[in-house]
N, C-alpha and C positions, 0 to 999 in steps of 0.2 A: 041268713045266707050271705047278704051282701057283706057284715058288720066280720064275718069269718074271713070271705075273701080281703078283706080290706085287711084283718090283721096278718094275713099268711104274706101279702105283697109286700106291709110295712116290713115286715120279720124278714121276708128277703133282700130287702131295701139295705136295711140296717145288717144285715150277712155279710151282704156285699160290700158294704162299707167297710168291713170290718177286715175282709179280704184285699183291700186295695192298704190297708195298713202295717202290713205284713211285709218285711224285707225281701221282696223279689226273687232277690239273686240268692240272698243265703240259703232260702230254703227250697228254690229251683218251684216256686210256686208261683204262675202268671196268672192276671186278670187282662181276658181281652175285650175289647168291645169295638176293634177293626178299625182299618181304616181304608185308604183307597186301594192299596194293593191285596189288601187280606178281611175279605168284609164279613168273616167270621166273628162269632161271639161265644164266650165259653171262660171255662177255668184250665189252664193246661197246667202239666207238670213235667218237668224234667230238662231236659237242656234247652236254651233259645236259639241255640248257636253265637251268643257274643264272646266273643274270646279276649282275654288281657290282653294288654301292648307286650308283655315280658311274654309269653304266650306265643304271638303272633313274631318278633324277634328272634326267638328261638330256633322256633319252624320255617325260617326264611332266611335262616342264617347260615352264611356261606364260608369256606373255610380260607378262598383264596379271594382275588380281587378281582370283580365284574369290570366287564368293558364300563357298564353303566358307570360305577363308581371311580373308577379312572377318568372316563368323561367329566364326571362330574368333581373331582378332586382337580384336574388341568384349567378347567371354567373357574375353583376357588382361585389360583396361582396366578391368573393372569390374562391366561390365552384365549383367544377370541377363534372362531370358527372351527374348532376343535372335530379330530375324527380319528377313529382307529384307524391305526396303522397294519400293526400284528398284531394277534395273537396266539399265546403255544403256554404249553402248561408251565412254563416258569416267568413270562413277563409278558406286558400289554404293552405298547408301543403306540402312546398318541402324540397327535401333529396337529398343530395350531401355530397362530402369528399371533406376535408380540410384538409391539411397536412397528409393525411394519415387517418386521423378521419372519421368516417361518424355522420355528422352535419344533425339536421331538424331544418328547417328554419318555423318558420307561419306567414303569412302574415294576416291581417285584409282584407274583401273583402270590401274592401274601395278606395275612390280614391287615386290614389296615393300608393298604398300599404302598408300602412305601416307595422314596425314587430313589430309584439306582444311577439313572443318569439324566442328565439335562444341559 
């Protein structure tokens, strides 16, 4: 009895192993054995929810230009303490100093931002 248990646990021992060798992602096949957040154990199958970066890009991609990335386009150029000014569906309007100056930056609400005036 013992000598059967022993080889049923080795056989799933060496299962398992076998399971952990298996390309993950290609074949949407997981081995869990948990951890602090999820203290489940088990074999899953089908999506994990990791998504690509081309994926994730896509779905997040916008067609004209966020305050955020006008912000953050005014902060590459130069200007210090930066902040929206306007915005309306054809241009974003930010104001920061330079040198001492206070600069307004307009972007076009386009891809990519570009400046229309400065």
């Amino acid at each position: 009895m013992f000598s059967t248990i022993k080889t049923a646990a080795l056989s799933a021992l060496v299962g398992l192993g076998t399971l952990t060798a298996i390309p993950a992602h290609a074949d949407s096949l997981y081995l869990g054995f948990g951890n602090n957040n999820d203290p489940r154990f088990g074999v899953y199958t089908g999506d994990d929810g990791y998504r690509h970066r081309r994926d994730e890009r896509r779905d997040g991609w916008r067609r004209g230009c966020s305050p955020d990335r006008a912000l953050d386009k005014a902060e590459r150029m130069g200007l210090h303490r930066v902040r929206i000014v306007d915005v309306n569906r054809r241009v974003v309007k930010v104001m920061g100093r330079q040198d001492g100056d206070r600069v307004v930056v307009v972007f076009a609400n386009e891809r990519g931002c570009p400046v229309i005036y400065r």
